[in-house]
C-alpha positions as CSV (number, residue, x, y, z in Angstrom):
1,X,-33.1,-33.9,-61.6
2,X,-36.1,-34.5,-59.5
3,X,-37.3,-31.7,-56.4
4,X,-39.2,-33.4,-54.0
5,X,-41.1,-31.1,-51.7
6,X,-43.7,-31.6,-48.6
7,X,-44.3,-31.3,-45.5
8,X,-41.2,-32.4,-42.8
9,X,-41.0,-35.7,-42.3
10,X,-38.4,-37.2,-40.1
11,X,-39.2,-40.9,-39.7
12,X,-39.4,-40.6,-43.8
13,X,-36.3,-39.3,-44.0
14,X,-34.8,-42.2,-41.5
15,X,-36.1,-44.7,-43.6
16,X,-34.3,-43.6,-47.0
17,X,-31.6,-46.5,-47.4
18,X,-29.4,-44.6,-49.4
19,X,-27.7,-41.6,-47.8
20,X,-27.5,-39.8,-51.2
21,X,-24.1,-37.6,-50.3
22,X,-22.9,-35.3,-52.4
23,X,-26.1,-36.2,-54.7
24,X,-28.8,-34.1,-52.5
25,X,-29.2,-30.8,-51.5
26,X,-32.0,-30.2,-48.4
27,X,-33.8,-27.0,-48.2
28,X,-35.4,-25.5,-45.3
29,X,-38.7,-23.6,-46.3
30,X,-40.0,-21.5,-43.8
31,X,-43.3,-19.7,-43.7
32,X,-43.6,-16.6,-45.4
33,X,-41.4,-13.2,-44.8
34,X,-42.5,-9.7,-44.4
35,X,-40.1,-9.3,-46.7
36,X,-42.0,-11.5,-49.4
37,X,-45.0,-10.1,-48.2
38,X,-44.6,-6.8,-48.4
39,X,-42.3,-7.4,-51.7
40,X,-46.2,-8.7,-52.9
41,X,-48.1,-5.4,-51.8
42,X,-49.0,-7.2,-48.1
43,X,-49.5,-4.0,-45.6
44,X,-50.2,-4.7,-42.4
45,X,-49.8,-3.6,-38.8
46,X,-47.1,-4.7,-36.5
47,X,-49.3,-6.6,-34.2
48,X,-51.1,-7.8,-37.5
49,X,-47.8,-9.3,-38.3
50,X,-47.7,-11.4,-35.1
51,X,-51.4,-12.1,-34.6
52,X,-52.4,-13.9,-38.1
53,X,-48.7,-15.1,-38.8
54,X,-47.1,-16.0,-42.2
55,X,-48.4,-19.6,-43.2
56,X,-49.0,-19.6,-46.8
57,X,-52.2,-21.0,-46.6
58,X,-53.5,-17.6,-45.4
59,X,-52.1,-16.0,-48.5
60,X,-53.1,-18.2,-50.5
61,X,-55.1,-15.8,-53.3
62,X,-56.7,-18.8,-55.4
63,X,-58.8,-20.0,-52.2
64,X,-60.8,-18.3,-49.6
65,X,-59.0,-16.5,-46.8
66,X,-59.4,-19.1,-43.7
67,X,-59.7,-17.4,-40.0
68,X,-56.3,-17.3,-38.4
69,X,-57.5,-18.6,-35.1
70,X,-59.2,-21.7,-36.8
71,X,-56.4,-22.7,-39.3
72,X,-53.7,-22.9,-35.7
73,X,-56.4,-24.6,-34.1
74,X,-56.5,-27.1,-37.0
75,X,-52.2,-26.7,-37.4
76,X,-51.7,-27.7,-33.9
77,X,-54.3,-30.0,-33.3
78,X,-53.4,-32.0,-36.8
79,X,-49.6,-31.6,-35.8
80,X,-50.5,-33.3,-31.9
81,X,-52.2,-36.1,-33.2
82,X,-50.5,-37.4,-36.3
83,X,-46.5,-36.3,-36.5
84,X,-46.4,-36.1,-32.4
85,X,-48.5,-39.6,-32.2
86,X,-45.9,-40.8,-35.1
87,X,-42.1,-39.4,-33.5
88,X,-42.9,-40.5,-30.1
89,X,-44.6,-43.1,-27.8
90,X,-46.9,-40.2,-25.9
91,X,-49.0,-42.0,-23.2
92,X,-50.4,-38.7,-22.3
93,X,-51.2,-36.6,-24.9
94,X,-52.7,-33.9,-22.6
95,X,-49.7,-33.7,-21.4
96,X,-47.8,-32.6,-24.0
97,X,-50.3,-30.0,-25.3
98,X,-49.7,-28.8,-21.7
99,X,-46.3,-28.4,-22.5
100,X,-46.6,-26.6,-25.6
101,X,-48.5,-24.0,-24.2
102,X,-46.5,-23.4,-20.7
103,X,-43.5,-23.3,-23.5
104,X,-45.3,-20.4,-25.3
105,X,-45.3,-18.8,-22.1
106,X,-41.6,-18.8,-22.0
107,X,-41.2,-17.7,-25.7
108,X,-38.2,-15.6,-25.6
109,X,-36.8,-16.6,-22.5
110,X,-34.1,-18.9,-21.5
111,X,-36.2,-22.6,-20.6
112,X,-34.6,-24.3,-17.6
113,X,-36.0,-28.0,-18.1
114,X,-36.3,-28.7,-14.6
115,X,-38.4,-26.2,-14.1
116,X,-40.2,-26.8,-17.0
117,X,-40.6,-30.3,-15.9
118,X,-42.3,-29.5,-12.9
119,X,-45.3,-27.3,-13.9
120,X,-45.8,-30.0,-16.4
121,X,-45.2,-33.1,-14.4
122,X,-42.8,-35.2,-15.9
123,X,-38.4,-35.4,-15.6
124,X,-36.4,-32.7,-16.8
125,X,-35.3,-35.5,-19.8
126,X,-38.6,-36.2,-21.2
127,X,-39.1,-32.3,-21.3
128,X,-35.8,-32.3,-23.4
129,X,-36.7,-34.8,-25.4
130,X,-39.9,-33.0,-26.5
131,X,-38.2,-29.7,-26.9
132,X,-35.9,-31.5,-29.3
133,X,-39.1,-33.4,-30.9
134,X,-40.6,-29.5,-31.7
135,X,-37.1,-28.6,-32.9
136,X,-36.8,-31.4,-35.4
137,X,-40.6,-30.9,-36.9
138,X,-40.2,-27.3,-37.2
139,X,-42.6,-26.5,-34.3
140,X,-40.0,-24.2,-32.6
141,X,-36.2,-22.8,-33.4
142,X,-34.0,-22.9,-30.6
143,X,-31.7,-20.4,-30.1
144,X,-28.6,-21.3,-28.3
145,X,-26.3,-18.9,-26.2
146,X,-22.6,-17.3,-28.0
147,X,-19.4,-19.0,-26.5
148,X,-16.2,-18.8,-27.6
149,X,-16.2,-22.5,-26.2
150,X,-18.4,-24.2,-28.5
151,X,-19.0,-27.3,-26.6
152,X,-20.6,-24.4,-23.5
153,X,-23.1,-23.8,-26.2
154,X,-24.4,-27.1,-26.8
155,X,-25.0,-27.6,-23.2
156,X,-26.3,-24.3,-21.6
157,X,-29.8,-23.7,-21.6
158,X,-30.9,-21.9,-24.7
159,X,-34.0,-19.8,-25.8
160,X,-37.1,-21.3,-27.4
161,X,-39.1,-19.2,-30.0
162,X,-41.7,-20.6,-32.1
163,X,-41.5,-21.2,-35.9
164,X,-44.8,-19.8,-36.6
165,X,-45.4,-16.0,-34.6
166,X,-49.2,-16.8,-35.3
167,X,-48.7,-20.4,-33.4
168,X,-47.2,-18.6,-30.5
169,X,-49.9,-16.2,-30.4
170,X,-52.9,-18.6,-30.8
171,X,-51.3,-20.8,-27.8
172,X,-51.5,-18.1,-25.7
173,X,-55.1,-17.1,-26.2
174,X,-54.8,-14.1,-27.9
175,X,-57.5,-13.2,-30.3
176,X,-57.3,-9.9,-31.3
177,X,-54.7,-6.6,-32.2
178,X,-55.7,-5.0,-28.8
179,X,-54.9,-7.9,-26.6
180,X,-51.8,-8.3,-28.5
181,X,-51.0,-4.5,-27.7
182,X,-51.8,-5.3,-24.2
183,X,-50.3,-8.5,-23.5
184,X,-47.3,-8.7,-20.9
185,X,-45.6,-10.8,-23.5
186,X,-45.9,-8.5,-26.5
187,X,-42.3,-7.5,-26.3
188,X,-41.2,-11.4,-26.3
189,X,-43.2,-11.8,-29.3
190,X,-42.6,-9.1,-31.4
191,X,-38.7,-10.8,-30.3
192,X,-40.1,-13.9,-31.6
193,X,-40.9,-12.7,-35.1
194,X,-38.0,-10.6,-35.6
195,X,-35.3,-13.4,-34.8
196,X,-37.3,-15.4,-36.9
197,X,-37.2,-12.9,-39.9
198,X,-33.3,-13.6,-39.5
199,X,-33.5,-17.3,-39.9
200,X,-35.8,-17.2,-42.8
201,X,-33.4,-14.6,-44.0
202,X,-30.3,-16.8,-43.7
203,X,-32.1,-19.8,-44.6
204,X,-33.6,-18.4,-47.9
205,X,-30.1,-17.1,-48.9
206,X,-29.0,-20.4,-48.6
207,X,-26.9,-19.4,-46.0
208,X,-25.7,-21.2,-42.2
209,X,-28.1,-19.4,-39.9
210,X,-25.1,-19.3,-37.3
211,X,-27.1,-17.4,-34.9
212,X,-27.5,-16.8,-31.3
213,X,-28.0,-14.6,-28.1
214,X,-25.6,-13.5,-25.6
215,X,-25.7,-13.0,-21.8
216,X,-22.8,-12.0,-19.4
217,X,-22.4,-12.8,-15.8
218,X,-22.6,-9.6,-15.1
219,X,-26.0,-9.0,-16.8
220,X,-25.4,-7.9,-20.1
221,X,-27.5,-9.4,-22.6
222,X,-27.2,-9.1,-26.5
223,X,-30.9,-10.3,-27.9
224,X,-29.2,-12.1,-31.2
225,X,-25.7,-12.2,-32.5
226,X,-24.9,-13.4,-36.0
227,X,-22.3,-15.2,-36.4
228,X,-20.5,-14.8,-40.1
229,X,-16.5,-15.8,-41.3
230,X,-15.3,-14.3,-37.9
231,X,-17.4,-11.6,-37.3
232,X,-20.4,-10.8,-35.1
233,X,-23.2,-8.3,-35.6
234,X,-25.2,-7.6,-32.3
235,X,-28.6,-7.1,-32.6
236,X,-31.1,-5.5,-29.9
237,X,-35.1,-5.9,-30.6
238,X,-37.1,-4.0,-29.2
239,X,-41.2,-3.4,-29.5
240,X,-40.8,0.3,-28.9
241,X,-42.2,2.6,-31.3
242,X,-40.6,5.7,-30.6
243,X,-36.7,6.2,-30.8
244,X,-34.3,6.5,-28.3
245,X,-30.6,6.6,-28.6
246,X,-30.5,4.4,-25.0
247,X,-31.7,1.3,-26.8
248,X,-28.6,0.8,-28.7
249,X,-26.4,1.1,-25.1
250,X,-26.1,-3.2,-24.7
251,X,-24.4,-3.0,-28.6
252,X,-21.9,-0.3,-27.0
253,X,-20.8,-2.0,-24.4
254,X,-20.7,-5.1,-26.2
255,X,-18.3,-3.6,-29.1
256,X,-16.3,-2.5,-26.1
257,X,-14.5,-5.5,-24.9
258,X,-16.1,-8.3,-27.9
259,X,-14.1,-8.7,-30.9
260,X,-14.2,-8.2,-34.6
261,X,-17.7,-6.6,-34.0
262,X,-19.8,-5.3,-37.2
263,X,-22.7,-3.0,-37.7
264,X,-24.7,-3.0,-34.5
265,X,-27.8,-2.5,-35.0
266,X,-31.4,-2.2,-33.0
267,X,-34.6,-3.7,-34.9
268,X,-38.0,-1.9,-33.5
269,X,-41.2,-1.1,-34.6
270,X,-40.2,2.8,-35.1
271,X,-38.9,3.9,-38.6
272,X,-35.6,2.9,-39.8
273,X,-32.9,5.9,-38.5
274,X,-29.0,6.1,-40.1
275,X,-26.0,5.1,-37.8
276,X,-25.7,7.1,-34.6
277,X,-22.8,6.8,-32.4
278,X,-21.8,3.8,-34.1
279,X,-25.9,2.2,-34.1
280,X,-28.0,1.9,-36.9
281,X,-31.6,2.1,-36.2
282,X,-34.3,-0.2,-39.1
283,X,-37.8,-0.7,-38.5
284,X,-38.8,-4.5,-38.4
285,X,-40.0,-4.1,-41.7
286,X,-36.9,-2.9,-43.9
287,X,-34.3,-4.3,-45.2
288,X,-32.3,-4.6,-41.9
289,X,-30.4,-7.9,-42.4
């Protein structure tokens, strides 16, 4: 038996001549989890969490502690000019880095590629094409929208959230807790590290991550649906502190008219609250999954 582990490498992986089927078994290894974290004594605050991020490197107790802000710096700009230089024939690289960043701006949000395309300055397929470049070296994890019609979710325009929190953050310019309490898009990255607490989860179980977000004509939104032998669990996120029974209302309505609908639950930064009214309440940090 041999493991083989590194860094993602998809042109490596291309150039295997042997496909290996039924011989190999491929193992995504996120960053850290608070789960793991806190599992090793880690305590920190929320917007801790999100600020410094979960690459191992910083946790790393055998070598010196490196500052957060200068290991992304190094991440990214390492990332830009070897794997990016490597996957794709980039005659700008500016404007790509300019991409990356306008798409931490959207973190969270549904990315309309035309629209994208135009604050960058390129076509709506070369903005694909790099969104689907992030995807495949672990940059970002796109979230795609719930369908009963499978094919509709393959083609409508899904949400973009970064691997790393810490990544996002650092794109964005933030530097410290208090301009992460402050931010306008605290809320969509506090939603960025809790969805991605639920892929590591899934992943590290060694399960199908089967997971996505739902939004109705009519304006009803469900922040992330998992998706497991039938059922779906709605999930609501929320950066909120303090409880109130109102943040669960989506999930109701949803369980209303969806079907075979489990457990609904809202994840917050409050402390974890047992099922009311049919909604459990966990606090980003439990055991919510």
């Amino acid at each position: 038996m041999y493991l083989l582990t590194g860094s993602h490498q998809p042109a490596l992986l291309g150039a295997v001549s042997q496909s290996l089927a039924g011989r190999t078994a491929l193992v995504d290894l996120y960053p850290l989890s608070v789960k793991e974290l806190k599992k090793a004594g880690m305590e920190k605050s929320r917007n801790a969490w999100m600020l410094e991020g979960f690459l191992p490197r910083l946790y790393d107790s055998r070598r010196e502690k490196p500052e957060f802000g200068q290991l992304y710096r190094d991440y990214f700009r390492t990332y830009v000019e070897r794997d990016v230089r490597q996957l794709a024939n980039l005659r700008d690289i500016g404007l790509f880095e300019t991409f990356v960043k306008l798409l931490a701006g959207r973190v969270g949000q549904e990315v309309n590629a035309l629209d994208l395309a135009g604050a960058v300055g390129v076509s709506a397929p070369t903005i694909r094409s790099w969104i689907t470049l992030l995807e495949a070296s672990f940059i970002v994890f796109v979230l795609r929208p719930y369908y009963r019609n499978f094919g509709k979710r393959l083609v409508k325009a899904p949400k973009i959230y970064f691997t790393e929190p810490g990544l996002a953050a650092w794109l964005l310019g933030i530097k410290t807790e208090e301009q992460m309490s402050t931010h306008p898009l605290v809320g969509n990255l506090f939603e960025n590290m809790v969805v991605m607490e639920a892929v590591k989860a899934r992943c590290n179980a060694a399960e199908d991550v089967n997971l996505h977000f739902y939004r109705a004509p009519d304006g009803l939104e469900i922040d992330l649906l998992q998706e497991n032998a039938g059922h779906l669990r709605p999930m609501e996120i929320k950066s909120a502190q303090t409880y109130h029974s109102s943040m669960g209302r989506n999930l109701l309505r949803f369980a209303q008219f969806a079907e075979n609908v489990e457990h609904p639950a809202v994840v917050y930064s409050g402390r974890s609250i047992p099922s009311e009214t049919g909604v459990s309440f966990y606090s980003f940090e439990d055991d919510w999954l």
